[in-house]
CHARMM internal coordinates of N, CA and C (Angstrom, degrees):
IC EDIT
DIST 1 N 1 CA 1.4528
DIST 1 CA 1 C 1.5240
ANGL 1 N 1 CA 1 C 108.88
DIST 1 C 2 N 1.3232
ANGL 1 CA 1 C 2 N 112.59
DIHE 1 N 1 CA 1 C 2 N 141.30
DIST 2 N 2 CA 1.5869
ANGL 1 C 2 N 2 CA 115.62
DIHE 1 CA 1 C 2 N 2 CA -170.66
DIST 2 CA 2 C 1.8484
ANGL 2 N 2 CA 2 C 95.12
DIHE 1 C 2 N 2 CA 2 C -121.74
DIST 2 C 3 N 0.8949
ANGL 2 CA 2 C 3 N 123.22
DIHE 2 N 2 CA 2 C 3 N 148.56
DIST 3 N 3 CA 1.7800
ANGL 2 C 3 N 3 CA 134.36
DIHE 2 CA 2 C 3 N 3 CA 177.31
DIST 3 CA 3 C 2.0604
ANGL 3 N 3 CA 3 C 95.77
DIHE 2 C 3 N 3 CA 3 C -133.28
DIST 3 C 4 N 1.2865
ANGL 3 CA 3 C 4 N 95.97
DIHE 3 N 3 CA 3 C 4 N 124.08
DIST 4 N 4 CA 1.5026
ANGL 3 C 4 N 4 CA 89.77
DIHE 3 CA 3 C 4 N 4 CA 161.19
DIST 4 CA 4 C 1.4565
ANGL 4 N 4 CA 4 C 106.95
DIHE 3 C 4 N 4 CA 4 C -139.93
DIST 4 C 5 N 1.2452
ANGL 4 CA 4 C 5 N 114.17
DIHE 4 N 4 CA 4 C 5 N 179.32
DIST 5 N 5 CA 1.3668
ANGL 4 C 5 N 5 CA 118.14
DIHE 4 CA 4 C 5 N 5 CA -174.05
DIST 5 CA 5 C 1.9325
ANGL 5 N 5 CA 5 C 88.83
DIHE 4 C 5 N 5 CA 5 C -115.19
DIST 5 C 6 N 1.5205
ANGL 5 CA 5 C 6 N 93.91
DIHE 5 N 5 CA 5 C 6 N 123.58
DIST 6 N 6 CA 1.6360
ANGL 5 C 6 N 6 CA 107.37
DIHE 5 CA 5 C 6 N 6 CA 149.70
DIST 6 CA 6 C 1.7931
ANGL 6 N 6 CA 6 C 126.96
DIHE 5 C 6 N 6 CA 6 C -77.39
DIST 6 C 7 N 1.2802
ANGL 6 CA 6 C 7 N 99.29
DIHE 6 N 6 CA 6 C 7 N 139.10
DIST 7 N 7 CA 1.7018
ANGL 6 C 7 N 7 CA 84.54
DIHE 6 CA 6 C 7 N 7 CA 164.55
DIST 7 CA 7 C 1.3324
ANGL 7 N 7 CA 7 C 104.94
DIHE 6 C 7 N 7 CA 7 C -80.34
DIST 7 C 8 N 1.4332
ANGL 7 CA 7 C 8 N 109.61
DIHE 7 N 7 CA 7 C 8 N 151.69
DIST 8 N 8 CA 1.6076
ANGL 7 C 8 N 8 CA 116.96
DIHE 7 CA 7 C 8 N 8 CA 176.40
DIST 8 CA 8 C 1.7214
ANGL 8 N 8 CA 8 C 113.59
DIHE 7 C 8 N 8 CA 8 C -19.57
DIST 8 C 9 N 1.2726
ANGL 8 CA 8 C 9 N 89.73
DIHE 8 N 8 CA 8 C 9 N -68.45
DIST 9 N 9 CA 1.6367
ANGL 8 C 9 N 9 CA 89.26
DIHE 8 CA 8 C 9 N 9 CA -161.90
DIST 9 CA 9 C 1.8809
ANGL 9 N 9 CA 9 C 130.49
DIHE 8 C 9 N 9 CA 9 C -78.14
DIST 9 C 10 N 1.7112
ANGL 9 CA 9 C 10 N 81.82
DIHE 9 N 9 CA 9 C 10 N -7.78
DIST 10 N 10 CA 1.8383
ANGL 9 C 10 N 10 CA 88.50
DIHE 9 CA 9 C 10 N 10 CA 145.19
DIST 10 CA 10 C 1.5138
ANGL 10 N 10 CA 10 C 120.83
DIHE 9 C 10 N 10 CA 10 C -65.18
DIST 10 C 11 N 1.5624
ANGL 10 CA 10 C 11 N 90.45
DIHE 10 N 10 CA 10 C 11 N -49.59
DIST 11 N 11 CA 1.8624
ANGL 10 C 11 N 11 CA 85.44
DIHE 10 CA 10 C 11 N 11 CA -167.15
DIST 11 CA 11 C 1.4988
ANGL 11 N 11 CA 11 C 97.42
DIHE 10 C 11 N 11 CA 11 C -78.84
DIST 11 C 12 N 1.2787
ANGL 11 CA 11 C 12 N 160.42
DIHE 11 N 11 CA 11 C 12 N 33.30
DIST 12 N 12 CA 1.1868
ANGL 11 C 12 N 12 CA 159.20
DIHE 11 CA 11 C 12 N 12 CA -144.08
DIST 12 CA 12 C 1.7118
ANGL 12 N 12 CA 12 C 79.81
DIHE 11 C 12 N 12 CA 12 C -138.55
DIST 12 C 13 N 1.2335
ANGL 12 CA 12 C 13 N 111.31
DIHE 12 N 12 CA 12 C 13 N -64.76
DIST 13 N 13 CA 1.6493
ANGL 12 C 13 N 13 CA 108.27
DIHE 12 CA 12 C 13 N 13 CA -170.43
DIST 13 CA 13 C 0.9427
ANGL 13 N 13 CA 13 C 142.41
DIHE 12 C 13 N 13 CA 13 C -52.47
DIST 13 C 14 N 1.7183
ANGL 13 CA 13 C 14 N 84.89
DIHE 13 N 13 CA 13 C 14 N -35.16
DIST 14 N 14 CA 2.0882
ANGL 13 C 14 N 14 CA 123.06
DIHE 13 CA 13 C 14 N 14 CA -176.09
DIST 14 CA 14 C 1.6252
ANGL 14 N 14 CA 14 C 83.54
DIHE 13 C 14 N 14 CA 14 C -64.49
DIST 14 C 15 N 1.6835
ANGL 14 CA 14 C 15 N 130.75
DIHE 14 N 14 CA 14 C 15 N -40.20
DIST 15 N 15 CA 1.3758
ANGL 14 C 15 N 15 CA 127.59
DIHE 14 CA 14 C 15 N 15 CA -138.17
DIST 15 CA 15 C 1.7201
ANGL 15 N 15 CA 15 C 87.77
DIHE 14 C 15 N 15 CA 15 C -71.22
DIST 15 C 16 N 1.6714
ANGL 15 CA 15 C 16 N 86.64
DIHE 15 N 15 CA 15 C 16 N -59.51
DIST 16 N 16 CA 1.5519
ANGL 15 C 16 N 16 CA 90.34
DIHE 15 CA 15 C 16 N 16 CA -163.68
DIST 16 CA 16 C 1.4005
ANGL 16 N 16 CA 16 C 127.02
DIHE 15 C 16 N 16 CA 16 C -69.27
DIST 16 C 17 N 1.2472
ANGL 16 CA 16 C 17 N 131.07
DIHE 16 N 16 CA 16 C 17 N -19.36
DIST 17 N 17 CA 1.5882
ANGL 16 C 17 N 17 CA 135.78
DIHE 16 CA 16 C 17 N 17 CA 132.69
DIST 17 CA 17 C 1.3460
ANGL 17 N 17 CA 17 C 108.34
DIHE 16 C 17 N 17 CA 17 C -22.38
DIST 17 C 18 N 1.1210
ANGL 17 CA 17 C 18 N 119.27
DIHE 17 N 17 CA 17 C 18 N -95.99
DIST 18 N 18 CA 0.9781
ANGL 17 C 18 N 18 CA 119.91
DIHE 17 CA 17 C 18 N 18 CA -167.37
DIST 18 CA 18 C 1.5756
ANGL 18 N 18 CA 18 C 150.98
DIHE 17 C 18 N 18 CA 18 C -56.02
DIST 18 C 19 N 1.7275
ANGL 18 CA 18 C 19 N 83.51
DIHE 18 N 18 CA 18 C 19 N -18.40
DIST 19 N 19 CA 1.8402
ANGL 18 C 19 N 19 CA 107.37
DIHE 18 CA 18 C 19 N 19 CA 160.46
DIST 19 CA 19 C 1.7591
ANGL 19 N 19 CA 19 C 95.70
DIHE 18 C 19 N 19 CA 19 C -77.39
DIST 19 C 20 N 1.1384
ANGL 19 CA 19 C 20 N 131.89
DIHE 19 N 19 CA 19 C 20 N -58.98
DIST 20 N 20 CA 1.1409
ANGL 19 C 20 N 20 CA 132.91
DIHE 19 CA 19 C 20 N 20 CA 175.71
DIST 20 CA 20 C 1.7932
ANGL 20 N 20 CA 20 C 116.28
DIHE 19 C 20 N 20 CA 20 C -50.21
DIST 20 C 21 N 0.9304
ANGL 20 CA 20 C 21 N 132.48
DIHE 20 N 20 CA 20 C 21 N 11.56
DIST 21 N 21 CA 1.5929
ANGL 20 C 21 N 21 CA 117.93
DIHE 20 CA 20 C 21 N 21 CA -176.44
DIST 21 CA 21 C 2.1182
ANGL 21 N 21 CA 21 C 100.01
DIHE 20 C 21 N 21 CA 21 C -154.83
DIST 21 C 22 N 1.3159
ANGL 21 CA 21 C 22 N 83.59
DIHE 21 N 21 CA 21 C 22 N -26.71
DIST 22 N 22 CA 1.5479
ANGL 21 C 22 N 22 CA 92.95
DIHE 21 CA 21 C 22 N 22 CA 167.43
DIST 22 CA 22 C 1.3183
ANGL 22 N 22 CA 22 C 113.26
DIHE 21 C 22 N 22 CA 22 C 105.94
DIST 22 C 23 N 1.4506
ANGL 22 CA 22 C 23 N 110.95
DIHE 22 N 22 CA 22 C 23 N -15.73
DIST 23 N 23 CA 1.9282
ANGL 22 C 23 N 23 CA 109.34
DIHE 22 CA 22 C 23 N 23 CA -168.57
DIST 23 CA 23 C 1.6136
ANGL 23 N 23 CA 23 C 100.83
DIHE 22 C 23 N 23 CA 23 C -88.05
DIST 23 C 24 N 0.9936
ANGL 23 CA 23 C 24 N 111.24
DIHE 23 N 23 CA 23 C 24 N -165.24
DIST 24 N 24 CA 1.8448
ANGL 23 C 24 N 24 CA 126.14
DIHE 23 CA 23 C 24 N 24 CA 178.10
DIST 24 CA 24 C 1.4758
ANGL 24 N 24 CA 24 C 99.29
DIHE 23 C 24 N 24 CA 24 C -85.83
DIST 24 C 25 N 1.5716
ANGL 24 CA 24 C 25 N 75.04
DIHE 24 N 24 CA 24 C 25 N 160.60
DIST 25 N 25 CA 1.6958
ANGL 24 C 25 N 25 CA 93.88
DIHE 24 CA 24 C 25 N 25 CA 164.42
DIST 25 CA 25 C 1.8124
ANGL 25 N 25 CA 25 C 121.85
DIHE 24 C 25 N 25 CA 25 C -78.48
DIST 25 C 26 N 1.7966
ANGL 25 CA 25 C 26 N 90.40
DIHE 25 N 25 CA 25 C 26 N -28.67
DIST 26 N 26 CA 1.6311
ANGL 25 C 26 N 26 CA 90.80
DIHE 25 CA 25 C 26 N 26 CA 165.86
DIST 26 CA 26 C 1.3594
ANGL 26 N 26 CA 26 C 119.12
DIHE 25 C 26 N 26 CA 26 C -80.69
DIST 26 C 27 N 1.2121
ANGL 26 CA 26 C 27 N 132.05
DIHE 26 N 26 CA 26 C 27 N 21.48
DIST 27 N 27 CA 1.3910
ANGL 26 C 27 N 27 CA 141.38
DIHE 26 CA 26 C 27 N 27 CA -166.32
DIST 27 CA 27 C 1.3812
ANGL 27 N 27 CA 27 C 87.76
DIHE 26 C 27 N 27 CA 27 C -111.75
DIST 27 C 28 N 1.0054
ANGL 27 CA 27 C 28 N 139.78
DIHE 27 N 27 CA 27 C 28 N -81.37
DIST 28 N 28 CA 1.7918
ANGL 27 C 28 N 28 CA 151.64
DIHE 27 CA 27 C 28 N 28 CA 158.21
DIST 28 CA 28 C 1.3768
ANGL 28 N 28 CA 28 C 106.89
DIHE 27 C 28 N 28 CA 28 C -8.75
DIST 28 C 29 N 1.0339
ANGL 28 CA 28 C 29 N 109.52
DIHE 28 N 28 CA 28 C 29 N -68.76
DIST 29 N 29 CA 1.6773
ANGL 28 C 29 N 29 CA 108.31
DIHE 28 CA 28 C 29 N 29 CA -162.27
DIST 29 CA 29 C 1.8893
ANGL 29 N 29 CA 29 C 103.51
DIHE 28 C 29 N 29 CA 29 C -85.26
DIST 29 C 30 N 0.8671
ANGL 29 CA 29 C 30 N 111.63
DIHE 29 N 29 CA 29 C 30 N -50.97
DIST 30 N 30 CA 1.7426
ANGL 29 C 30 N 30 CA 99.91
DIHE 29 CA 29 C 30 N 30 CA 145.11
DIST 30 CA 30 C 1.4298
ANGL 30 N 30 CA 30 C 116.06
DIHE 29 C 30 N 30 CA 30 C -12.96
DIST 30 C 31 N 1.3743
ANGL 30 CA 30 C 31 N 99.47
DIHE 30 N 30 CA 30 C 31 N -84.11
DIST 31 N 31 CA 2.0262
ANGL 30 C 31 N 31 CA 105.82
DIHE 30 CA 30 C 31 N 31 CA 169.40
DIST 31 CA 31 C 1.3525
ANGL 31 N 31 CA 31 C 118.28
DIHE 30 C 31 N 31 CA 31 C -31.76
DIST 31 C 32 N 0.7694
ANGL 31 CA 31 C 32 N 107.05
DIHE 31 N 31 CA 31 C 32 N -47.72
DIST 32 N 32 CA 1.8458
ANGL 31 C 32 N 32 CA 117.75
DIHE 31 CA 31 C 32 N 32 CA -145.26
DIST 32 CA 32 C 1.5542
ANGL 32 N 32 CA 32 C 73.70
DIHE 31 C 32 N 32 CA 32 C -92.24
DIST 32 C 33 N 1.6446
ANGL 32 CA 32 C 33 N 143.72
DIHE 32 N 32 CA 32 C 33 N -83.30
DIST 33 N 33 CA 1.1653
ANGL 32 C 33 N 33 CA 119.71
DIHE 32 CA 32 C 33 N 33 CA -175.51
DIST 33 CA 33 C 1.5300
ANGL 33 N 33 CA 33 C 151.62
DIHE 32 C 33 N 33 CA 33 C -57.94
DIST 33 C 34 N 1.2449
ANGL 33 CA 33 C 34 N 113.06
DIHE 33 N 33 CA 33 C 34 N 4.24
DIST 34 N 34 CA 1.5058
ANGL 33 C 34 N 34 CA 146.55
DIHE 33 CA 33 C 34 N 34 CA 166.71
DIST 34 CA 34 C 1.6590
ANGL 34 N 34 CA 34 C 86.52
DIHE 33 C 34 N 34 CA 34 C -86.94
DIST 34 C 35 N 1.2246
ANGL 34 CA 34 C 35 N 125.77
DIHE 34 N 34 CA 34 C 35 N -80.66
DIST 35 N 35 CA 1.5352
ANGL 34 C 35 N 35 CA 103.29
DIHE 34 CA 34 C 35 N 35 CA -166.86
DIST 35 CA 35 C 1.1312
ANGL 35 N 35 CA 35 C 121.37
DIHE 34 C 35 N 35 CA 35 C -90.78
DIST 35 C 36 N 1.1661
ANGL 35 CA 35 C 36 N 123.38
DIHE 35 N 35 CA 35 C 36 N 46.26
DIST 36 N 36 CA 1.8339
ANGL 35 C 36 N 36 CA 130.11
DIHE 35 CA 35 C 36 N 36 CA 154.19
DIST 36 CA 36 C 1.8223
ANGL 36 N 36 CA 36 C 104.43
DIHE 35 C 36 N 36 CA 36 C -123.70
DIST 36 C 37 N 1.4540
ANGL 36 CA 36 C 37 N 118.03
DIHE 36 N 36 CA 36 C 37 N -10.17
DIST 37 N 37 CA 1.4031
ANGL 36 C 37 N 37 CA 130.75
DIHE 36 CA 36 C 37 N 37 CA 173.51
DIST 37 CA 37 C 1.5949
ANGL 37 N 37 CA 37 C 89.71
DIHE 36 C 37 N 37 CA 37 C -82.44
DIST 37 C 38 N 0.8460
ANGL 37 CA 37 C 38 N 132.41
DIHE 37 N 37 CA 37 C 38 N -81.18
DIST 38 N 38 CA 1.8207
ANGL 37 C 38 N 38 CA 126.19
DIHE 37 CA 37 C 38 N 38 CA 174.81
DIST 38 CA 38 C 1.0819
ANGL 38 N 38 CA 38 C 137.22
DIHE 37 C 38 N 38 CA 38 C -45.68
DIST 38 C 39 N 1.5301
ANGL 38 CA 38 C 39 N 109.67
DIHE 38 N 38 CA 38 C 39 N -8.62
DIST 39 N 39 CA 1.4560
ANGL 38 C 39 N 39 CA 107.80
DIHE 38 CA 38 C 39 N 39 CA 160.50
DIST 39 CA 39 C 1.6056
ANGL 39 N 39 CA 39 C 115.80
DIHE 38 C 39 N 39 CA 39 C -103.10
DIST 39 C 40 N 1.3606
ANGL 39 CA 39 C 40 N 102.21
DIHE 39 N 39 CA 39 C 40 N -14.76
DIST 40 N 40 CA 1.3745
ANGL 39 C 40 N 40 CA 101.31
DIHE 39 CA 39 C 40 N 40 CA 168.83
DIST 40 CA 40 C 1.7927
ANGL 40 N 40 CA 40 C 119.96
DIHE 39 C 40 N 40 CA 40 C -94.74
DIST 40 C 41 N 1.2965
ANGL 40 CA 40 C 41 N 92.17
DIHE 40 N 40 CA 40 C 41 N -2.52
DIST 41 N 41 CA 1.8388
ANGL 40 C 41 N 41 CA 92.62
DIHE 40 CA 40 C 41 N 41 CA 171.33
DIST 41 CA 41 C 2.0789
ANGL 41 N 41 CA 41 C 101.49
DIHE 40 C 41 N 41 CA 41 C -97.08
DIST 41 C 42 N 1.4108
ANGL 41 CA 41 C 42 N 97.70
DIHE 41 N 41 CA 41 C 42 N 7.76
DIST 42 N 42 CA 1.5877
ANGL 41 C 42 N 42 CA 101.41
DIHE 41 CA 41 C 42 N 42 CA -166.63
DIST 42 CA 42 C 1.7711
ANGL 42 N 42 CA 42 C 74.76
DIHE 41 C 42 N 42 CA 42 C -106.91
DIST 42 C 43 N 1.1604
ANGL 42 CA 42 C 43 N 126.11
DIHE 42 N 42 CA 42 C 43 N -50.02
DIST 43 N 43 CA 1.8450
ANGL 42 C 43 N 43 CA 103.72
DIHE 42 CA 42 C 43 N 43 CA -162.57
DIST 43 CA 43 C 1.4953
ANGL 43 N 43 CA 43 C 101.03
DIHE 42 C 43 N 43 CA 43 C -86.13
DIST 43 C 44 N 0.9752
ANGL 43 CA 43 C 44 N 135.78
DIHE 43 N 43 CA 43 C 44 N 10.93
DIST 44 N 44 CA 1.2893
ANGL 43 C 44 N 44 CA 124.08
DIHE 43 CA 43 C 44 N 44 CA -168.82
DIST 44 CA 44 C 1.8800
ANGL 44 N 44 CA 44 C 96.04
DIHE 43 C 44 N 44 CA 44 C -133.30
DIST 44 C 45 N 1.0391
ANGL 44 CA 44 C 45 N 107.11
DIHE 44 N 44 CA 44 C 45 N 5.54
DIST 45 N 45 CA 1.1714
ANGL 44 C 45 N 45 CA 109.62
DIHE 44 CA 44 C 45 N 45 CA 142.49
DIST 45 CA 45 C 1.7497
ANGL 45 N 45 CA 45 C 128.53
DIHE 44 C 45 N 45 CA 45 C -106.88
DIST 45 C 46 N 0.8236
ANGL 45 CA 45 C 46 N 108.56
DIHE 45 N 45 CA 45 C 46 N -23.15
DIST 46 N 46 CA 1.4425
ANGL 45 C 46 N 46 CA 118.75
DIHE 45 CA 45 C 46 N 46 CA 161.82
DIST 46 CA 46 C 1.1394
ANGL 46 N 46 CA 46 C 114.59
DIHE 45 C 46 N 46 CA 46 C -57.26
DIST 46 C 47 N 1.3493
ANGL 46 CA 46 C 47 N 121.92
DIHE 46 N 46 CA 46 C 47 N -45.03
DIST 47 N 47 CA 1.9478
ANGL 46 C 47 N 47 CA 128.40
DIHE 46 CA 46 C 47 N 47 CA -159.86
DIST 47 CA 47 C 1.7385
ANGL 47 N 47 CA 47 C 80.30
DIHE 46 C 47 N 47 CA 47 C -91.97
DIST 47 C 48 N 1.4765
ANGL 47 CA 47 C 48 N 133.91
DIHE 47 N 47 CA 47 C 48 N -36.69
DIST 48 N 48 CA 1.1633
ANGL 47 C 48 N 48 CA 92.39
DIHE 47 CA 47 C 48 N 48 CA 174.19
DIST 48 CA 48 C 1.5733
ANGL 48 N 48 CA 48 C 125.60
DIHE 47 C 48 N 48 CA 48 C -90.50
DIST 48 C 49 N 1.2443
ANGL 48 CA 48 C 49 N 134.88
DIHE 48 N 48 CA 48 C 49 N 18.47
DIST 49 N 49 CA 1.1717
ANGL 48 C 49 N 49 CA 131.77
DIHE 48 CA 48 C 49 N 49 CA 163.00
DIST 49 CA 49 C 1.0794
ANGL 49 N 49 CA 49 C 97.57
DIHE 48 C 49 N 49 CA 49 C -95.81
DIST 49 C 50 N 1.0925
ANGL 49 CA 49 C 50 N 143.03
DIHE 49 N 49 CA 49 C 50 N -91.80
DIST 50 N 50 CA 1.7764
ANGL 49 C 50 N 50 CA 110.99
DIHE 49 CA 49 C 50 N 50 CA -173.57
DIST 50 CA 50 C 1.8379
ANGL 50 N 50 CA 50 C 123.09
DIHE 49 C 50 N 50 CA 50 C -38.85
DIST 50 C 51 N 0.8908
ANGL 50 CA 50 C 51 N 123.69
DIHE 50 N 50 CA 50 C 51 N 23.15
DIST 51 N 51 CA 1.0922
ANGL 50 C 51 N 51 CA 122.20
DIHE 50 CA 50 C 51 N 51 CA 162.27
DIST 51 CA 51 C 1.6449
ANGL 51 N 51 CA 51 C 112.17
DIHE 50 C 51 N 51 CA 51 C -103.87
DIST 51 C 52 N 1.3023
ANGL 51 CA 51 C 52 N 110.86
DIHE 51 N 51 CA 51 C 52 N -32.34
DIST 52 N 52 CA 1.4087
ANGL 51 C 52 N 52 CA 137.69
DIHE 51 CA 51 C 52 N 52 CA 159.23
DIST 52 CA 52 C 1.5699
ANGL 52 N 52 CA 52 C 119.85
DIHE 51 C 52 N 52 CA 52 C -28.17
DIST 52 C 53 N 1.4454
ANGL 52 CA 52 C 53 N 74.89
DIHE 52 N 52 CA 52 C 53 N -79.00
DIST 53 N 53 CA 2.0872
ANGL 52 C 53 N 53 CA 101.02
DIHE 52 CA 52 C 53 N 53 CA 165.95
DIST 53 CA 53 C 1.3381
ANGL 53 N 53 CA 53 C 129.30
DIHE 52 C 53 N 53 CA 53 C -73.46
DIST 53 C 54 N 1.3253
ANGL 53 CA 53 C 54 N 119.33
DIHE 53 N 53 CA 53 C 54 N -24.57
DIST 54 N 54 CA 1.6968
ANGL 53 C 54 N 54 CA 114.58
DIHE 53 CA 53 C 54 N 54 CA 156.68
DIST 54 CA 54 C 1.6473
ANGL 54 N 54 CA 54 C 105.81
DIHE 53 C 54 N 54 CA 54 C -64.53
DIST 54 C 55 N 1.3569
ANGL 54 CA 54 C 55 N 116.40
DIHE 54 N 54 CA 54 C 55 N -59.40
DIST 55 N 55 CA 1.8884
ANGL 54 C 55 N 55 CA 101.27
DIHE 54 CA 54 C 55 N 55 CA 166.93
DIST 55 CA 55 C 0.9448
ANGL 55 N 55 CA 55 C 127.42
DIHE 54 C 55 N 55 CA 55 C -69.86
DIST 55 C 56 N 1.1727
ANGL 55 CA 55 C 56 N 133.63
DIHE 55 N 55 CA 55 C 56 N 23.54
DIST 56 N 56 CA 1.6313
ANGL 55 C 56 N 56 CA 128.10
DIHE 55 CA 55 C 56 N 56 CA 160.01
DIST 56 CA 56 C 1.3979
ANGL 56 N 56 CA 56 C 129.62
DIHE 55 C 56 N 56 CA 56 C 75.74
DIST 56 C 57 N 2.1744
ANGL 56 CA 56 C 57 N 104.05
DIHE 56 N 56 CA 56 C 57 N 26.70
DIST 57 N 57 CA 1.4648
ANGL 56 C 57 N 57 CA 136.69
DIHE 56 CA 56 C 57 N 57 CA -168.07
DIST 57 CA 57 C 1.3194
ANGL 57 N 57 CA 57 C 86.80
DIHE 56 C 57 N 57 CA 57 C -75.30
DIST 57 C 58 N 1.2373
ANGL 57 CA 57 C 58 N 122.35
DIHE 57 N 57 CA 57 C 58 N -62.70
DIST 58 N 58 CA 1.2161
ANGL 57 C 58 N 58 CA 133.28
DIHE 57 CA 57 C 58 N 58 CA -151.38
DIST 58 CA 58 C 1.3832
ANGL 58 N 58 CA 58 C 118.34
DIHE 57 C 58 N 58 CA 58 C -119.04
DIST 58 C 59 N 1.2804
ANGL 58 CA 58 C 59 N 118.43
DIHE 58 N 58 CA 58 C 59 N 178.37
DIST 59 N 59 CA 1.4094
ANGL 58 C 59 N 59 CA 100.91
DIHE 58 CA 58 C 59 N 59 CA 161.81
DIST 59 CA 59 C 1.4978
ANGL 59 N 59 CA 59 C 103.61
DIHE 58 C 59 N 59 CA 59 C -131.91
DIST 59 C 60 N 1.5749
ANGL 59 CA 59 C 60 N 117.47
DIHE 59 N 59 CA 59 C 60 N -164.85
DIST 60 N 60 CA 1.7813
ANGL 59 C 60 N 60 CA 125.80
DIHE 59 CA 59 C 60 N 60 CA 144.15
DIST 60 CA 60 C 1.1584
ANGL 60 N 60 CA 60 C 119.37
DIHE 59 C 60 N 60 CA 60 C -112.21
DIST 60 C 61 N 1.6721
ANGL 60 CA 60 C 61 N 114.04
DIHE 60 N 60 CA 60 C 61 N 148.16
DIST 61 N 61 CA 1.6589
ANGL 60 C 61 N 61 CA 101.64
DIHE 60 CA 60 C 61 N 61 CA 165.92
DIST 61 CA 61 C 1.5493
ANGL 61 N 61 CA 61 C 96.50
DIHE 60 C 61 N 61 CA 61 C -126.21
DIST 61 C 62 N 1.3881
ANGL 61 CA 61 C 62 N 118.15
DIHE 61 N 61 CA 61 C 62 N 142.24
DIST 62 N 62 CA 0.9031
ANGL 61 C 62 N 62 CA 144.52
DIHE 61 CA 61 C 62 N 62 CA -168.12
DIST 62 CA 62 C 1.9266
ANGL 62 N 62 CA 62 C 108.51
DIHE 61 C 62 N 62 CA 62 C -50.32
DIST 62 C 63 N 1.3468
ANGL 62 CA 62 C 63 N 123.27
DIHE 62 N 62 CA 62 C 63 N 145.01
DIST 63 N 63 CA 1.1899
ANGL 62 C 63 N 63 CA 132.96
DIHE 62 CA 62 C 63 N 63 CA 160.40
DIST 63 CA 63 C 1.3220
ANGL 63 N 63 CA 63 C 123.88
DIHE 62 C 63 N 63 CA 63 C -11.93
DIST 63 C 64 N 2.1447
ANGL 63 CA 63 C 64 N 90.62
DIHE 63 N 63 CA 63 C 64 N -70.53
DIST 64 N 64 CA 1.3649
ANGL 63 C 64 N 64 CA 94.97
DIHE 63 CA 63 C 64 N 64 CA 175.96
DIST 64 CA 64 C 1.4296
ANGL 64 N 64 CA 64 C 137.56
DIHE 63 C 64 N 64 CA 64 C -84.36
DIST 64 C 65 N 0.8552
ANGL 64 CA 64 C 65 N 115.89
DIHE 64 N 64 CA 64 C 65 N 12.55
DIST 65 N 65 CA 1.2886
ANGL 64 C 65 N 65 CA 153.58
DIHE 64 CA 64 C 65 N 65 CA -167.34
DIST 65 CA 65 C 2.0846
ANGL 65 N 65 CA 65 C 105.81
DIHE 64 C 65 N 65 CA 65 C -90.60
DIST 65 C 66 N 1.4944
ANGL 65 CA 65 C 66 N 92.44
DIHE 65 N 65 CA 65 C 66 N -44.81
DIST 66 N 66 CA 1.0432
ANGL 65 C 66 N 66 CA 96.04
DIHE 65 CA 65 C 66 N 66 CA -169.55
DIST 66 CA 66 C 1.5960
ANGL 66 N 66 CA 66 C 111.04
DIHE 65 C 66 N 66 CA 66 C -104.46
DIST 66 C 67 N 1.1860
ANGL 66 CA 66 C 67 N 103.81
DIHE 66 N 66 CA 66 C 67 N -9.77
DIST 67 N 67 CA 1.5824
ANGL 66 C 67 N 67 CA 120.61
DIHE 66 CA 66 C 67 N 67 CA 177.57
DIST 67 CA 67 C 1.6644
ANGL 67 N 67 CA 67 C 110.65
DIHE 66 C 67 N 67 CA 67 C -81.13
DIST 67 C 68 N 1.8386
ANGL 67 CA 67 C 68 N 109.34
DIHE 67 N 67 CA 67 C 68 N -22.62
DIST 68 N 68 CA 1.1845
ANGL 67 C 68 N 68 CA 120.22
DIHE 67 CA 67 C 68 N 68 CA -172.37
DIST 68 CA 68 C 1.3094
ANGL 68 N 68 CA 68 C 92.75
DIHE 67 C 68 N 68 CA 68 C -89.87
DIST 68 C 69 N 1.1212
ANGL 68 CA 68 C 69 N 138.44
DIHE 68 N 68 CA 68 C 69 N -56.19
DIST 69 N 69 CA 2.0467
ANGL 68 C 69 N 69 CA 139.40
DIHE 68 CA 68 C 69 N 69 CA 176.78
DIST 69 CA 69 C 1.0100
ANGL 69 N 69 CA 69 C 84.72
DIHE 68 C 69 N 69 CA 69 C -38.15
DIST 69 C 70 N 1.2911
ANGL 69 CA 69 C 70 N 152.29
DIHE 69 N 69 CA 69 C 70 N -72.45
DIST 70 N 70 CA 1.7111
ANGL 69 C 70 N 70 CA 138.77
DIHE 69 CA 69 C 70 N 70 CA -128.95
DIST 70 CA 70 C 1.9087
ANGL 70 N 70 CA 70 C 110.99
DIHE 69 C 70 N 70 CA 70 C -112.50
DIST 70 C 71 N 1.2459
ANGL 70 CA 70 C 71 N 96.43
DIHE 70 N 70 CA 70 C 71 N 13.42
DIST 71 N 71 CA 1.5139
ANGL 70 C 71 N 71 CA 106.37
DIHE 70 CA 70 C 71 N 71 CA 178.66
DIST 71 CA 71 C 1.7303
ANGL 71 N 71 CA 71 C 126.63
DIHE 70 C 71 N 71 CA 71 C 71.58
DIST 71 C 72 N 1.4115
ANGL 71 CA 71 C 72 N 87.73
DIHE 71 N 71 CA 71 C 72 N 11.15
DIST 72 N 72 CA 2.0824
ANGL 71 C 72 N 72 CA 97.22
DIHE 71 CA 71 C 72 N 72 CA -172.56
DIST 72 CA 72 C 1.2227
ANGL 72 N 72 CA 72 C 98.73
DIHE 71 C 72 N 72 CA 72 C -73.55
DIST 72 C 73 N 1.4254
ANGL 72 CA 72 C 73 N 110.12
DIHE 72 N 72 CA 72 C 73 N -176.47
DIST 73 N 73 CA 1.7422
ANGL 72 C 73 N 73 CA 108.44
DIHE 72 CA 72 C 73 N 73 CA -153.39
DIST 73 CA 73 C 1.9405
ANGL 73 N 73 CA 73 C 61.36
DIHE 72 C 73 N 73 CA 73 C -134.89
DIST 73 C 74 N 1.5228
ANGL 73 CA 73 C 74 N 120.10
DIHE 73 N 73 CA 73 C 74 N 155.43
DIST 74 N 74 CA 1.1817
ANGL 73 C 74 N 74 CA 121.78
DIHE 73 CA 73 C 74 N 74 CA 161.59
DIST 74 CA 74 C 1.6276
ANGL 74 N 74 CA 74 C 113.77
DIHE 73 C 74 N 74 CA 74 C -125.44
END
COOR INIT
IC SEED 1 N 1 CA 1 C
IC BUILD
C-alpha cells in the first residue's frame, strides 16, 4: 500500500474527474501512475541499449537487412 500527499490542486482535479465520470480518485491516479511507470521503464530502457551499442555490447542490423531475413520487400 502506497499513501501520498497531493497538493491541493492535484487532488482538486482527481475530485472533479472523478465526480464527473463516476470512478475514484484512486482509480485515476492508479492510471496516471501505471502510465508514467511504462514510459519510464520504456526510456530507461532505451538509454540502456544504446548505452550497450556505443560499447560494443551489442550491435544493429540494418532494416534491410532485416526485411531481407523475413522476406519483406522494402
Amino acid at each position: 500500500m502506497l499513501a501520498i500527499r497531493l497538493p491541493a490542486e492535484i487532488e482538486n482535479r482527481l475530485d472533479v474527474l472523478a465526480k464527473s465520470t463516476g470512478r475514484t480518485k484512486t482509480f485515476y491516479a492508479k492510471e496516471a501512475i501505471l502510465q508514467h511507470l511504462d514510459d519510464l521503464e520504456d526510456l530507461y530502457l532505451a538509454e540502456q541499449r544504446l548505452k550497450d551499442i556505443q560499447e560494443g555490447r551489442t550491435k544493429t542490423i540494418p532494416l534491410e537487412e532485416v526485411m531481407m531475413n523475413y522476406g519483406l520487400e522494402g
